[in-house]
C-alpha positions in Angstrom: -120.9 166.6 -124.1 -118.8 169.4 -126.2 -122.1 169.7 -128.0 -124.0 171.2 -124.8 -120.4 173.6 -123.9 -120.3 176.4 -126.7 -116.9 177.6 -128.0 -114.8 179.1 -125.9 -113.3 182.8 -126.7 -110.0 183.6 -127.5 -110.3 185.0 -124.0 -111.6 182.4 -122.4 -108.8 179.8 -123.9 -106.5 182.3 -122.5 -108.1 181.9 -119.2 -108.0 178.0 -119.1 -103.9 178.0 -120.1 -103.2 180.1 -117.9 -105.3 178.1 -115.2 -103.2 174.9 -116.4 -99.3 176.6 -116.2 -100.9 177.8 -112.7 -102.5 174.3 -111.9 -105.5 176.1 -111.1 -104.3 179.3 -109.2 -106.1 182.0 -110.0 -103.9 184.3 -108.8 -101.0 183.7 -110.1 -103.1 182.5 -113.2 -104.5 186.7 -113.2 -100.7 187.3 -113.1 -100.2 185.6 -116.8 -99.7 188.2 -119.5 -102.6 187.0 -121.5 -104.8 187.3 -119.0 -106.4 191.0 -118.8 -108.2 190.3 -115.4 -107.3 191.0 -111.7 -107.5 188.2 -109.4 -111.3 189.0 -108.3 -112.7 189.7 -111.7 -111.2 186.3 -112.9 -112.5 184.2 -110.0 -115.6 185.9 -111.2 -115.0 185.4 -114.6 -114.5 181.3 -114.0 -117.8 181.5 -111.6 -120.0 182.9 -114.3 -118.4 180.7 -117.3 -118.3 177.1 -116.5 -116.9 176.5 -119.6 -113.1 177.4 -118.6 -113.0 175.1 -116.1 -114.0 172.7 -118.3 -111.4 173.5 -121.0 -109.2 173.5 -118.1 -110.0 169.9 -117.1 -109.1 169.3 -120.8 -106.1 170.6 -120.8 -104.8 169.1 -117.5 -106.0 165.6 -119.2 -104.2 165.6 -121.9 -100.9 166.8 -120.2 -101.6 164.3 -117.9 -101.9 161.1 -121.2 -98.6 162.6 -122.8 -96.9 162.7 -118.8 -97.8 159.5 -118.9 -97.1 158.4 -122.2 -93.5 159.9 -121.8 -93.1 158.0 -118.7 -94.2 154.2 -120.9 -91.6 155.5 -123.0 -88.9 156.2 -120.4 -89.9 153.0 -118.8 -89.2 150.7 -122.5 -86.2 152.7 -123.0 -84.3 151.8 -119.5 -85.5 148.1 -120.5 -83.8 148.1 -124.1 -80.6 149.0 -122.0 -81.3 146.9 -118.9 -81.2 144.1 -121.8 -78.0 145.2 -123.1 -76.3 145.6 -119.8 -77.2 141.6 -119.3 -74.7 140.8 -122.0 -74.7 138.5 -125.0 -74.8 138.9 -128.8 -76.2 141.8 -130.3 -76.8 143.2 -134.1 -75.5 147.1 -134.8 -75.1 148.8 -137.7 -71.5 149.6 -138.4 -71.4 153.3 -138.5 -68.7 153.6 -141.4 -70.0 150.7 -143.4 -73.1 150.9 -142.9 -73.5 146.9 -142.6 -75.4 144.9 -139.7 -72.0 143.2 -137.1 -72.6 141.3 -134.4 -71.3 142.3 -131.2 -70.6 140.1 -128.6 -71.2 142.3 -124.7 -70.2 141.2 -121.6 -72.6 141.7 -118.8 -72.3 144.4 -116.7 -74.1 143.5 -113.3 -74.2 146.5 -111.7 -75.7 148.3 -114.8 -78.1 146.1 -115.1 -79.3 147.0 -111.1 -79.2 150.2 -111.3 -81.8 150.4 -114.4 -84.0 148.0 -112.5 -83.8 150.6 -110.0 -84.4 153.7 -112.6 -87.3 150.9 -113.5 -88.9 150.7 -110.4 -89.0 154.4 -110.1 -89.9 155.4 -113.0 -93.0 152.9 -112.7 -93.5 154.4 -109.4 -93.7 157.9 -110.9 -96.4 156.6 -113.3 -98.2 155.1 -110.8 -100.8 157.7 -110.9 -101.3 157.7 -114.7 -104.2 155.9 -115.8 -102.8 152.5 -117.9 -105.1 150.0 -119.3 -104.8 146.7 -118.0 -103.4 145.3 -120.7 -100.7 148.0 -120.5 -99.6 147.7 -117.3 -98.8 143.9 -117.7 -96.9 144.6 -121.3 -94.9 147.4 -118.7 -94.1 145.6 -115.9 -94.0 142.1 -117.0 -90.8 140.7 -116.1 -91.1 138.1 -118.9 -89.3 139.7 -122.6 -91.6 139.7 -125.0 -89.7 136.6 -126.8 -90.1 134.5 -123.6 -94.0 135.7 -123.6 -94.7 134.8 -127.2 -92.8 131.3 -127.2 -95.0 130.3 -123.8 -98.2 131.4 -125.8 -97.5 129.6 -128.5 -96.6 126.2 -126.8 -100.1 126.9 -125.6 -99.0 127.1 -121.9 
């Protein structure tokens, strides 16, 4: 499909990223200092050149993956600690020697809730990000990845 859309001008580009800080506001879009148009001439200008919506659609897409790839990594983060707040034995690199201790933590209850919580909204603010299948069970599988593994390879 890019094939069929010819390049955009420098212009143009100008348009479309002004569009996306806007989220499609023209107006305020024809406010934007790279944009040299009034708010008529650009509705105009968008009418007549369907290629800056289309480079706008672009641009809102990929904002939209990385939201959405921040919030995965929000979402893994708040688990790593959720873990940690459960207690137990854990391997750290001692920062003046520089060698792997063991450190024993004791679980802190209400830690671990309130990350389930941060969890549960975070997932909810990803909700409308588009997640593979495959993804979505990896993110909000209860089961750690240890506990997933051993089960498939018990063959259950």
């Amino acid at each position: 499909m890019k094939d069929l859309i010819p390049a955009l001008s420098m212009e143009h580009e100008n348009i479309a990223r002004a569009m996306l800080t806007t989220r499609g506001d023209l107006t305020l879009a024809s406010r934007d200092t790279a944009v040299s148009l009034n708010a008529m001439a650009l509705r105009r200008e968008v009418q007549d050149c369907p290629a800056i919506r289309v480079r706008y659609h672009e641009l809102l897409t990929m904002e939209m993956q990385e939201s959405g790839l921040h919030i995965a990594e929000r979402i893994l983060g708040m688990v790593a600690l959720q873990k940690r707040a459960y207690g137990g034995e854990f391997d750290e690199v001692d920062v003046e020697t520089g060698e792997l201790v063991t450190m024993n933590l004791p679980p802190d209850p209400k830690m671990a809730i309130e990350l389930s919580k941060e969890i549960s909204r975070l997932i909810m603010e990803g909700k409308g990000v588009s997640v593979s299948n495959k993804s979505a069970i990896i993110l909000t599988s209860k089961e750690d990845a240890a506990e997933i593994l051993a089960k498939f390879l018990d063959g259950q």
